[in-house]
C-alpha positions in Angstrom: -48.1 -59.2 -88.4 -46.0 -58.0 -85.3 -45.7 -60.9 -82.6 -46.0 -59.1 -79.2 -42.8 -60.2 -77.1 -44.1 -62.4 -74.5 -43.9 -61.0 -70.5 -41.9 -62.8 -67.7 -45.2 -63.3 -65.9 -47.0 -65.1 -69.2 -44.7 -67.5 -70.1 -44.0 -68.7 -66.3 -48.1 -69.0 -66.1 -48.6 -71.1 -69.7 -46.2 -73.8 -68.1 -47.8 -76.5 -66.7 -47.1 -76.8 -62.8 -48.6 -80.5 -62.6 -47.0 -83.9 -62.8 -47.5 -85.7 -66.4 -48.9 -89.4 -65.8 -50.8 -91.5 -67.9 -51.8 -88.3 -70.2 -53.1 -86.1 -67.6 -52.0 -83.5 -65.6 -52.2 -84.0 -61.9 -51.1 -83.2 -58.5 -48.7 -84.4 -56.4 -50.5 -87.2 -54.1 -49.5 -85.0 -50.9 -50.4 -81.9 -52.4 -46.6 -80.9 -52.0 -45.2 -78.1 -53.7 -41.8 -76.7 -55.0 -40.7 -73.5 -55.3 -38.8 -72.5 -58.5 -35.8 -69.6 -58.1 -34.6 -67.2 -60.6 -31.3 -67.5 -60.4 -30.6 -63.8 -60.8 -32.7 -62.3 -58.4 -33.4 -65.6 -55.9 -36.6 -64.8 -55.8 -39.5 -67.3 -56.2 -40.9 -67.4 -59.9 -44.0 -70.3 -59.2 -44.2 -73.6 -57.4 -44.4 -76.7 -58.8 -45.6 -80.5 -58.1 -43.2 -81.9 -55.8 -43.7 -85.2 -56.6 -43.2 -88.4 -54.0 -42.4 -92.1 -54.2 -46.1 -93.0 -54.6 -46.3 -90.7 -57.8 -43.1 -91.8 -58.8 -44.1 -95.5 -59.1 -47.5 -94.0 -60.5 -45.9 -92.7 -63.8 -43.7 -95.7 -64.2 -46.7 -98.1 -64.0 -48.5 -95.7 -67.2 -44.8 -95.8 -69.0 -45.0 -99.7 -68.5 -48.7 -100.2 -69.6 -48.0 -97.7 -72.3 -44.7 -99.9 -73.7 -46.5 -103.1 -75.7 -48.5 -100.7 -77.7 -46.0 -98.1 -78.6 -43.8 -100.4 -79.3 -46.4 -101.4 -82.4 -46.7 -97.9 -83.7 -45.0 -97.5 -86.9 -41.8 -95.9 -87.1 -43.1 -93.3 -89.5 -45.5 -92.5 -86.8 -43.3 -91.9 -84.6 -40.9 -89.7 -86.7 -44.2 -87.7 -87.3 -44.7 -87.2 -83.5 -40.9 -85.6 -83.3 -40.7 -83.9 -86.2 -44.5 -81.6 -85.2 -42.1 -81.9 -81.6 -39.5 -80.3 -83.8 -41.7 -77.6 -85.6 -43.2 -76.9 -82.2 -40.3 -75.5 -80.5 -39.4 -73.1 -83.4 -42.6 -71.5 -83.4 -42.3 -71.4 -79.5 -38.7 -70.3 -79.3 -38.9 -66.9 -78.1 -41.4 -67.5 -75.1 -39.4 -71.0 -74.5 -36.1 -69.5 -74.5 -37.3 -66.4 -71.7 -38.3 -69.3 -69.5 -35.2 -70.5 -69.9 -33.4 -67.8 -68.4 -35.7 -67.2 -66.0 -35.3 -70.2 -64.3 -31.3 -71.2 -65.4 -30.5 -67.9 -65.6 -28.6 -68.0 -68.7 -28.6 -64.9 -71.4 -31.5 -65.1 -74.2 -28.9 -65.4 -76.6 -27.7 -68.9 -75.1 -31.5 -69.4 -74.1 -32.7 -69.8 -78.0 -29.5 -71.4 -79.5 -30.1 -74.2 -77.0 -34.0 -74.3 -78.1 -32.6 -74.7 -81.5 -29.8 -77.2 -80.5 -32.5 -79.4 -78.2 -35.2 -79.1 -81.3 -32.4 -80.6 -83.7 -32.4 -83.7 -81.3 -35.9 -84.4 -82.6 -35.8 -83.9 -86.1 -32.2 -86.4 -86.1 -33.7 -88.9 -84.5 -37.0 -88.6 -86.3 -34.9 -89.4 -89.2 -33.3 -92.5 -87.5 -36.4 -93.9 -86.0 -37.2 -94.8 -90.1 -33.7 -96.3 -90.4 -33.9 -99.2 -87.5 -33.1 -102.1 -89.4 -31.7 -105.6 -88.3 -30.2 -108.2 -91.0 -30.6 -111.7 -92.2 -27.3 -114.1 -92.6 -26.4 -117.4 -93.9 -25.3 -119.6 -91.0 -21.3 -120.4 -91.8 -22.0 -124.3 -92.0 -25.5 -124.0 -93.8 -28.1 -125.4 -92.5 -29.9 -122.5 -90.6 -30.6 -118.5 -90.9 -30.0 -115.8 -89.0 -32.5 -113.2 -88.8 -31.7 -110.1 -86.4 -34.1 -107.7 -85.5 -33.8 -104.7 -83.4 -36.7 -103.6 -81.0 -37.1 -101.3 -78.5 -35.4 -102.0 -75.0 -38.6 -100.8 -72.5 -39.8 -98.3 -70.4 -36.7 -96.0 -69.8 -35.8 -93.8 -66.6 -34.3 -90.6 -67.8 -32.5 -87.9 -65.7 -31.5 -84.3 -66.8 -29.4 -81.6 -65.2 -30.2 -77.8 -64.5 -27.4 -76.3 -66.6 -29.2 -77.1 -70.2 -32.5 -77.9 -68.8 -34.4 -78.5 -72.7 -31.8 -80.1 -74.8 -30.4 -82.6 -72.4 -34.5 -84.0 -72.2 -34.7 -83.9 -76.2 -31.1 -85.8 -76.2 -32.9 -88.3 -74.5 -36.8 -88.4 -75.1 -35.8 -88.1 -79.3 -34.1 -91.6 -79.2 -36.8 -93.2 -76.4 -39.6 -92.0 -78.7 -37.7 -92.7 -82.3 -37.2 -96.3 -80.7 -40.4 -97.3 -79.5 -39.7 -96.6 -75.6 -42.1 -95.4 -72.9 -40.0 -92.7 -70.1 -40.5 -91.3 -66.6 -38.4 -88.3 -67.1 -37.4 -86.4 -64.1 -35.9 -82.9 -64.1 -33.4 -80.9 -62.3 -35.1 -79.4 -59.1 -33.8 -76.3 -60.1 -35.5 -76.1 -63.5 -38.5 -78.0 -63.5 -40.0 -75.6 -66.2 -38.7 -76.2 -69.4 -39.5 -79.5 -69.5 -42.7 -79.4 -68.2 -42.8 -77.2 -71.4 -41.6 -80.0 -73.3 -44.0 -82.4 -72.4 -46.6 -80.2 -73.0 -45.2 -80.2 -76.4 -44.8 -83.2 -77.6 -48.5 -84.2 -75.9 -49.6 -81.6 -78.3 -46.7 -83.3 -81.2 -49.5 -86.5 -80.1 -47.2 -88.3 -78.3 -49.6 -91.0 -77.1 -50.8 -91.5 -73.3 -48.1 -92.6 -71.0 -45.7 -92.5 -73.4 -43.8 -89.6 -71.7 -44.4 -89.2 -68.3 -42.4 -86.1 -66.0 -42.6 -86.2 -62.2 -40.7 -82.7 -60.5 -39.3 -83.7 -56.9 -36.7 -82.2 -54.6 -36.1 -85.9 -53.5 -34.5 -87.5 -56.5 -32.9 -90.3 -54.6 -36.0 -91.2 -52.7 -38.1 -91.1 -55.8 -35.7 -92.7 -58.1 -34.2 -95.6 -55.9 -37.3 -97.1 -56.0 -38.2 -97.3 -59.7 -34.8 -98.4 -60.4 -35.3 -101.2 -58.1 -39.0 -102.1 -59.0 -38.2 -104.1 -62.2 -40.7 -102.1 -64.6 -37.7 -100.5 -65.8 -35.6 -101.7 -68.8 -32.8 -98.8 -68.6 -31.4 -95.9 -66.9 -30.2 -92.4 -68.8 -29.0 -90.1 -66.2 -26.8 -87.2 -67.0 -24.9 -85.2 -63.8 -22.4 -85.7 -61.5 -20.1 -88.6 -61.4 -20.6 -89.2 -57.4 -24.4 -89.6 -58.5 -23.7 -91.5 -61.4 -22.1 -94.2 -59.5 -24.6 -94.2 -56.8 -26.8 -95.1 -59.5 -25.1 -97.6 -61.5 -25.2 -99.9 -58.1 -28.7 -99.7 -57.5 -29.4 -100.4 -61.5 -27.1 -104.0 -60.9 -29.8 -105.7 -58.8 -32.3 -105.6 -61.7 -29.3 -105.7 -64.5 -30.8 -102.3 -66.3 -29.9 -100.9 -69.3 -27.6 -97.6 -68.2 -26.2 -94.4 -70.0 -24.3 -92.2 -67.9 -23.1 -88.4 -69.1 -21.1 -87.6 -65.5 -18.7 -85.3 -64.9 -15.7 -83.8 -66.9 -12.4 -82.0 -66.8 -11.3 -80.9 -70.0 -8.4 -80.0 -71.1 -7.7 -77.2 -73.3 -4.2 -77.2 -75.0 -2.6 -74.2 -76.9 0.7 -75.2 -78.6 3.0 -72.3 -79.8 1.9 -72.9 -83.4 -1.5 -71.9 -82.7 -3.3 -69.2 -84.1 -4.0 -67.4 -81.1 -7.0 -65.4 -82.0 -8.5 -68.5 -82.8 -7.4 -70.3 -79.7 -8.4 -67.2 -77.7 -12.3 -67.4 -79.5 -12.3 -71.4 -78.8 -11.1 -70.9 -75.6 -14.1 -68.2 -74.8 -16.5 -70.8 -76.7 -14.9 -73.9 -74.1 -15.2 -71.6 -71.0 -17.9 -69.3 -71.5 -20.7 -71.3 -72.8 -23.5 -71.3 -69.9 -21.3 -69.4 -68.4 -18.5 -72.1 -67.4 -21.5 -74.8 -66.2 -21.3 -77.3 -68.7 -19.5 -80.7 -68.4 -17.4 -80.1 -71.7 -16.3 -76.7 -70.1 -12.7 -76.2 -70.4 -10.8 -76.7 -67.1 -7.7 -76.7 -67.4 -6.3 -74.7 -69.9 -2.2 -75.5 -70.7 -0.6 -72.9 -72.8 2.6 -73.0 -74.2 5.3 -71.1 -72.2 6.5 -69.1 -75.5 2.5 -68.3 -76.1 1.5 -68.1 -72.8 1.4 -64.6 -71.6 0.4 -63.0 -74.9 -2.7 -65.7 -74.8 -3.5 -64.5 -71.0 -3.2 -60.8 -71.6 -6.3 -61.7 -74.8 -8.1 -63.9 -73.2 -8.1 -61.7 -70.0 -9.3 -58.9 -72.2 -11.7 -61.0 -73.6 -13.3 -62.4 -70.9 -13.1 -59.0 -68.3 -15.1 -57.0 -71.2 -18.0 -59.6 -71.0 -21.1 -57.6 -69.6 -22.2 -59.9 -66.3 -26.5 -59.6 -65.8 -29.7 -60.8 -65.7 -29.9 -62.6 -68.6 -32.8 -60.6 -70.1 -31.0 -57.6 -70.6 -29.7 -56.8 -73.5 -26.1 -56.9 -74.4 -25.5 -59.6 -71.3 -22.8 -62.0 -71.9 -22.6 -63.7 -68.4 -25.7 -64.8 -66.3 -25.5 -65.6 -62.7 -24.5 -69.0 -61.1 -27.4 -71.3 -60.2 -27.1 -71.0 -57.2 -25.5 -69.7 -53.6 -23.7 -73.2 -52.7 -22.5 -73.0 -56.5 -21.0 -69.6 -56.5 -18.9 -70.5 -52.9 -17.5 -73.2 -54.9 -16.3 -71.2 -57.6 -15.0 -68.9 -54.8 -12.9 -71.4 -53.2 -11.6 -72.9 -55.7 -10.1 -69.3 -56.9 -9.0 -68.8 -53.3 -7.1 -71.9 -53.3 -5.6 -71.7 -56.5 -4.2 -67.9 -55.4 -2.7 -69.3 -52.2 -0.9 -71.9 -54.6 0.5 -69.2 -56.0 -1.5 -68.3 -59.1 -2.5 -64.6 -60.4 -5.4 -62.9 -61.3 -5.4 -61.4 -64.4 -8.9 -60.3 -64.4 -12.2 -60.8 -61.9 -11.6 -63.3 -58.7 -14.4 -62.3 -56.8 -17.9 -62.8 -56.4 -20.0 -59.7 -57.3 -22.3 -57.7 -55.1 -26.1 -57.3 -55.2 -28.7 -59.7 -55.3 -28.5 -63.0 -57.2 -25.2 -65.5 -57.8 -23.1 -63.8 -60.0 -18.9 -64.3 -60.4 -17.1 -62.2 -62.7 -15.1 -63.2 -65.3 -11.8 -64.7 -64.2 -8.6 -65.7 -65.7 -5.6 -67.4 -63.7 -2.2 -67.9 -64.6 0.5 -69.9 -63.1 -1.6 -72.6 -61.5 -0.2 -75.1 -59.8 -0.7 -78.9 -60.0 -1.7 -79.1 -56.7 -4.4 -76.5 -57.2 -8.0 -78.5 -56.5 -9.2 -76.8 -59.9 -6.6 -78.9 -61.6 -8.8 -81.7 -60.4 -12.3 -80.7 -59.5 -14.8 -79.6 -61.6 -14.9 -75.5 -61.5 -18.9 -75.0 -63.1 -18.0 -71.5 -63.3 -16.7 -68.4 -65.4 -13.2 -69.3 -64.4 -10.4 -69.8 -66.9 -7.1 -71.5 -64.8 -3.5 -71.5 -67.4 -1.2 -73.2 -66.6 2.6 -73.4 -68.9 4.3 -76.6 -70.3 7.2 -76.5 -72.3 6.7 -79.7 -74.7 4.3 -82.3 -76.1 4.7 -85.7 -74.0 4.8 -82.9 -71.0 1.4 -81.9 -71.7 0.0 -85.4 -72.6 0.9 -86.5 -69.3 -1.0 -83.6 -67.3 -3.8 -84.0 -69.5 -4.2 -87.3 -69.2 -3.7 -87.3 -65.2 -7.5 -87.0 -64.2 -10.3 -90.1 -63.5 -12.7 -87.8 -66.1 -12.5 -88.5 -69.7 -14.9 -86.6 -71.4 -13.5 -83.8 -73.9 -10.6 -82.3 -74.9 -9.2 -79.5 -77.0 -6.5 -78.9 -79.0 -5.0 -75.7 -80.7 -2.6 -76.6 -83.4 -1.4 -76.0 -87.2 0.4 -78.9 -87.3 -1.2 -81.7 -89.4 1.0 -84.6 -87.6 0.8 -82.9 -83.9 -2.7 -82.7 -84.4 -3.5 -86.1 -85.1 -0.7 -87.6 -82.8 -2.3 -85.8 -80.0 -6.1 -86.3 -80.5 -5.3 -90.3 -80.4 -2.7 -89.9 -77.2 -5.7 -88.0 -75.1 -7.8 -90.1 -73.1 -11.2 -88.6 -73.5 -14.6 -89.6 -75.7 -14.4 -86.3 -77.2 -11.9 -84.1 -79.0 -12.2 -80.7 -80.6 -9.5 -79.5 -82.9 -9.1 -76.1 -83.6 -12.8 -75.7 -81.9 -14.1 -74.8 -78.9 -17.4 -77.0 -79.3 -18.0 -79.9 -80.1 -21.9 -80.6 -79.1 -24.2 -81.8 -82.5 -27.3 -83.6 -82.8 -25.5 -85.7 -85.4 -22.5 -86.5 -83.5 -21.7 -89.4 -80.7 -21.8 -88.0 -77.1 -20.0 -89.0 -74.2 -16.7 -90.3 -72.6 -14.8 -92.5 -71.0 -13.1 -93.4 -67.6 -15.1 -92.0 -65.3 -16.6 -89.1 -67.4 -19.8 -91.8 -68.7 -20.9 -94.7 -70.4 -22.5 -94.9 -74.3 -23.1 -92.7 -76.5 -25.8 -89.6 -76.9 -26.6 -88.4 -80.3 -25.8 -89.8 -83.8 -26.2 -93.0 -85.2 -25.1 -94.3 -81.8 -27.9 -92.3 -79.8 -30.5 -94.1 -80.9 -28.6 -97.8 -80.2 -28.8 -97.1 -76.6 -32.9 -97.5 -76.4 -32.8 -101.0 -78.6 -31.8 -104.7 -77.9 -31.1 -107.3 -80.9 -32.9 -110.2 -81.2 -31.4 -112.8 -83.0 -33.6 -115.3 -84.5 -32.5 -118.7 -85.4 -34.5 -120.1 -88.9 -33.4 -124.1 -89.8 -33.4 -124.3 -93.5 -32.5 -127.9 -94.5 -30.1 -128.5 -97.6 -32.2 -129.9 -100.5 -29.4 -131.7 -102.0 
C-alpha cells in the first residue's frame, strides 16, 4: 500500500505541545507558552509549554518517586521498552525526520540518518541493559568475600542541544532507561519538538509513569539551578557549550552529583602530503558539512600540507561552492540554514576577521539574502594564527586552511587549544598515522574518516571539551554506582 507523505502542518500538530510529568501531559503551571521558529523561514511553526521552576521541581519529584520501583524492573524489561522505542522510530521515520527540519532546519536527508543514528542508541543499549553484571572475589588474606554489584545511580538531569535535537536525547535516555534511572530531560528552546516526539514514544514503547519526564522552557538556568541544587538528583548529563558546562559543574559540587559533560570542540583536521586527496577532500566535506558545520566534532581548523595545499583548496572549494543552500525540504538541498540570526552574525564575523588577517576566499563569505539564516558555503585559505576561528568555535559552513610544512609543526598547532574533543587525520603512512593519533590531545580520533559518531563507540573528550563517556560499553557506566559488598567467610581449618 502507498504511505501518503505526511504534510508540514500534520506532523507539527501530532506532537505533543505539553510538559510530560508523572505520565501525563500537562500545562505549564502559568499557562506560559513558547514559540517554536523554522529556521528557514523564521516564522512561528506552534507554541509550546514553557515550563517554570514550579514544574521543573514538579517532574523531578515523579522522576524521584518513580526511581525505587524502576530500579526493580528486570533488565529484560527494560530492553523490551527500548527495543519497541527502537522499532518505533523506524516506522515513524519519515514524519519524524520532516519535524526535524522544520524546527532545526537541517535537509531530510541528514533529518532521517540522524533518526536512524538516535534509534541505534536504543537498540545498543537495550542490549547492554541485559549485560550489567558485578563480580564476586576472594579476599587476598582469606577470610572474607567480595561481592560487587552494580545498580543504577538515581534520578538523572539530562540536557540536549538544538543542533541534533533526537539523538543527543536517545544518547542519553537509552543508558538512564537500560540502567534502571528515572530523568527530567529538558530540551533545547529551539527544538522542543523532537523530543516531545520521543517521549511520546517511548510512553507508547511503555516506559512506565515518571520514568521519563520532559519540561520545554526558555529559562534553562532558572529551571535547572534549582533541581541541581534540590538533592533529588543523583547526576547531571548535559551536552552544549563549555561556558555552560562549567556553570554547571559548580552548582552540581554542593550536592556532589554525578556529571557527564559533552562541551564544546575545536577539531583539527590534518592533511599530510601523502594523503589521498579525494579521500581527504570527502572526509573533510563529511567533518565540515554535516549539520551544516553545527556539530561539536565539526572540523575547525583544517591544516594542509603546503605541497598539498592549494590543489586540496581549489577541490574542496569546488566541492563545497556546488552544494545547493535551502529549505531543507526541497529536494536536492545540501545546506540548511543556520539556527538562528545571532548564529549566522557569528559565522559572519568570524569570516570578516579571518579576511582582515589576511586570509582568502576561495568560495562563499557572505551571508545570503532572503528570508531565513542561511551562509554559503565557504572555504579560507591562509589563515592566520591569530585568526579568532583558530580558537573559537565557528558552528557554521565554514572551512578555514591553514599550511604547515612538517609533523611536530602541526602537532604543536593542533594541540594549542583548551578543547579536546576530536581530531582527524589524513595519512598513508602506517607509522605517521599511529604516531600522530597518540601525540593529539583529544578523546576522539578519526583516521582516514571524516566521522567518527557510533552508537557502539565511546563519546567524548578531554581538557575542556567534556567529562565521561557517551555510547559503548562505557555509555551505560555513567548511570550506575558499584556496591561492594563485604561477606566474612571463616577458614574451616
Amino acid at each position: 500500500m502507498h504511505q501518503v507523505a505526511p504534510t508540514e502542518a500534520d506532523v507539527v500538530a501530532r506532537v505533543p505541545r505539553r510538559l510530560h510529568i508523572g505520565g501525563r501531559w500537562v500545562g505549564a503551571a502559568s499557562g506560559a507558552t513558547l514559540d517554536v521558529l523554522d529556521p528557514a523561514t523564521g516564522q512561528v511553526l506552534c507554541a509550546v509549554a514553557d515550563a517554570s521552576p514550579e514544574d521543573g521541581r514538579a517532574a523531578l519529584e515523579a522522576a524521584a518517586a518513580a526511581q525505587p520501583s524502576f530500579a526493580r524492573v528486570p533488565p529484560r524489561a527494560r530492553a523490551d521498552i527500548l527495543h519497541r522505542a527502537f522499532e518505533l522510530l523506524h516506522e515513524r521515520i519519515e514524519d519524524l525526520a520532516l519535524l526535524m527540519t522544520l524546527e532545526m532546519g537541517k535537509p531530510l536527508a541528514e533529518s532521517r540518518g540522524e533518526i536512524a543514528y538516535a534509534a541505534e542508541f536504543f537498540r545498543h543499549f537495550a542490549e547492554e541493559a541485559v549485560r550489567i553484571s558485578g563480580g564476586y572475589q576472594v579476599a587476598p588474606a582469606g577470610g572474607a568475600r567480595f561481592l560487587l554489584a552494580k545498580q543504577p545511580v538515581g534520578p538523572c538531569l539530562l540536557i540536549t542541544p538544538w543542533n541534533f535535537p533526537m539523538a543527543m536525547g536517545t544518547r542519553k535516555l537509552g543508558p538512564a532507561i537500560a540502567a534502571g534511572c528515572t530523568s527530567v530531560i529538558k530540551p533545547a528552546a529551539q527544538t522542543p519538538l523532537s523530543m516531545l516526539a520521543l517521549v511520546g514514544i517511548l510512553q507508547e514503547a511503555g516506559a512506565p509513569d515518571g520514568v521519563v519526564n520532559v519540561i520545554t522552557t526558555s529559562r534553562s538556568g532558572p529551571v535547572i539551578e534549582p533541581l541541581i541544587r534540590s538533592g533529588l538528583a543523583r547526576k547531571l548529563s548535559f551536552t552544549g557549550s563549555t561556558a555552560v558546562g562549567r556553570t554547571l559543574l559548580e552548582q552540581c559540587a554542593e550536592k556532589v552529583l554525578r556529571t557527564s559533560m559533552e562541551l564544546g570542540g575545536n577539531a583539527p583536521f590534518i592533511v599530510f602530503p601523502d594523503a589521498d586527496l579525494d579521500a581527504a577532500v570527502e572526509g573533510a566535506v563529511a567533518a565540515k558539512m554535516r549539520n551544516s558545520g553545527e556539530a561539536c566534532t565539526a572540523a575547525n581548523r583544517m591544516y594542509v600540507h603546503a605541497d598539498v595545499i592549494d590543489d586540496f583548496g581549489a577541490r574542496l572549494a569546488d566541492r563545497m561552492g556546488a552544494m545547493r543552500v535551502g529549505r531543507g525540504t526541497e529536494d536536492g538541498v545540501g545546506v540548511g540554514p543556520l539556527i538562528d540570526a545571532r548564529a549566522r552574525e557569528k559565522v559572519q564575523s568570524l569570516v570578516d576577521d579571518a579576511v582582515q588577517r589576511g586570509a582568502r576566499v576561495l568560495t562563499g563569505g557572505r551571508a545570503l539574502d532572503g528570508e531565513g539564516y542561511f551562509y554559503s558555503p565557504t572555504v579560507l585559505t591562509g589563515v592566520s594564527a591569530s585568526a579568532r576561528m583558530r580558537h573559537e568555535e565557528i558552528f557554521g559552513p565554514v572551512a578555514p586552511l591553514t599550511p604547515f610544512h612538517d609533523e611536530v609543526e602541526v602537532l604543536a598547532a593542533a594541540n594549542d587549544t583548551e578543547y579536546g574533543l576530536v581530531s582527524f587525520v589524513y595519512t598513508r603512512d602506517l607509522d605517521r598515522a599511529l604516531r600522530v593519533a597518540e601525540a593529539l590531545e583529544t578523546g576522539m580520533v578519526g583516521l582516514n574518516q571524516g566521522v567518527v559518531s557510533n552508537p557502539a563507540a565511546p563519546f567524548g573528550g578531554i581538557k575542556a571539551s567534556g567529562l565521561g563517556r557517551e555510547g559503548g560499553r562505557e555509555g551505560i557506566e555513567e548511570y550506575l554506582e558499584t556496591k561492594y559488598i563485604g561477606i566474612a567467610v571463616p577458614s574451616t581449618s
